[in-house]
C-alpha positions as CSV (number, residue, x, y, z in Angstrom):
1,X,107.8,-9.1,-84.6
2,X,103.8,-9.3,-85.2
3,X,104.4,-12.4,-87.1
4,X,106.0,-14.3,-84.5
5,X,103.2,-13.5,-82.7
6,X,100.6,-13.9,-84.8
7,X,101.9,-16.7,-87.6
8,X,99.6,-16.9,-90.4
9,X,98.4,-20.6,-89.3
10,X,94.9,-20.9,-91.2
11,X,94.3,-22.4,-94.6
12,X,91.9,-20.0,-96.6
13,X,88.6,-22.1,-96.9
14,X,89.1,-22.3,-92.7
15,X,89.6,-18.5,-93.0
16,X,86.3,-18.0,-94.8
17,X,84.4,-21.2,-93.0
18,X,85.3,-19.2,-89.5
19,X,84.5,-15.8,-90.4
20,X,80.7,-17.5,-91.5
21,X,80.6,-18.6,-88.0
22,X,81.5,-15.6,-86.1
23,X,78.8,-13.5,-88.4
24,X,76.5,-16.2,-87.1
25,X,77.3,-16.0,-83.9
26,X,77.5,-12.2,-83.8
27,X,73.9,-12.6,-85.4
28,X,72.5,-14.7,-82.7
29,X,72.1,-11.3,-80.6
30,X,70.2,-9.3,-83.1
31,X,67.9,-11.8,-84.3
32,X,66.7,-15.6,-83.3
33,X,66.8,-16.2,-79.7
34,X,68.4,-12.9,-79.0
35,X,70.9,-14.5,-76.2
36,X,74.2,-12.8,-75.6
37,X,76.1,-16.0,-76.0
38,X,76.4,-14.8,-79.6
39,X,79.1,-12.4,-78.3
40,X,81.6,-15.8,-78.7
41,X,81.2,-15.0,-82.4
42,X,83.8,-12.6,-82.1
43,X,86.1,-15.4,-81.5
44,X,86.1,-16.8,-85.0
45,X,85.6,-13.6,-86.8
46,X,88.6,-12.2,-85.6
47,X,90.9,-15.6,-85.8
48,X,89.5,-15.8,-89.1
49,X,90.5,-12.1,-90.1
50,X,93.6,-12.4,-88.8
51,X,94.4,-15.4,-90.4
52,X,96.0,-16.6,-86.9
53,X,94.8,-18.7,-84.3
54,X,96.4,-18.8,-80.9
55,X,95.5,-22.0,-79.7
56,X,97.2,-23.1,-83.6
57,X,100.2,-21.2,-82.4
58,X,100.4,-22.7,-79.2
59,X,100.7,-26.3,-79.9
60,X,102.8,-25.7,-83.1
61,X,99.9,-27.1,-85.3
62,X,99.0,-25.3,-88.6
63,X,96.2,-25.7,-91.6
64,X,98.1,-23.2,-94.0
65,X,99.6,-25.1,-97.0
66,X,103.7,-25.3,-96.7
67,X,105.8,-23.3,-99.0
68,X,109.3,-24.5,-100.0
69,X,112.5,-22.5,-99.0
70,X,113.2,-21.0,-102.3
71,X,109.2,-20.1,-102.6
72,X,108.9,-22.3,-106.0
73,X,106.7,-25.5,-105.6
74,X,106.1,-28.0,-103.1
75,X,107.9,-28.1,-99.4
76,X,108.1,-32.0,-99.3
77,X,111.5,-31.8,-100.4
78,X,111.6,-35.5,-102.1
79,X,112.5,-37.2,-105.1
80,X,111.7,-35.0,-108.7
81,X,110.4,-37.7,-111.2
């Protein structure tokens, strides 16, 4: 049920690239200009954690690498040379 909801949709160096951002962001009300627009950091921190992004989810689109069917190898499905 959660995963139909919340579909892993996030490739792993986005993961780790968003979760950077959020800390950032979350940073920006400790230190630096002190400005609560740091509270968007939560934002990426939690998509990132999550491994799930709504918006992803919501128009179908998706940065996690495909797995095949039978779990062995490459989804592309053509030709073996």
């Amino acid at each position: 049920m959660l995963s139909k909801l919340l579909p892993n949709n996030e490739h792993v160096i986005e993961r780790v690239v968003r979760v950077a951002v959020g800390i950032v962001g979350l940073s920006l009300i400790f230190v630096g200009p002190q400005t609560l627009w740091g509270v968007l950091g939560v934002v990426p921190l939690l998509t990132g954690l999550l491994g799930s992004c709504p918006v992803y989810t919501l128009f179908g689109f998706s940065t996690c690498p495909m797995k095949s069917p039978t779990g062995k190898g490459p989804a592309s499905g053509g030709a073996k040379v």
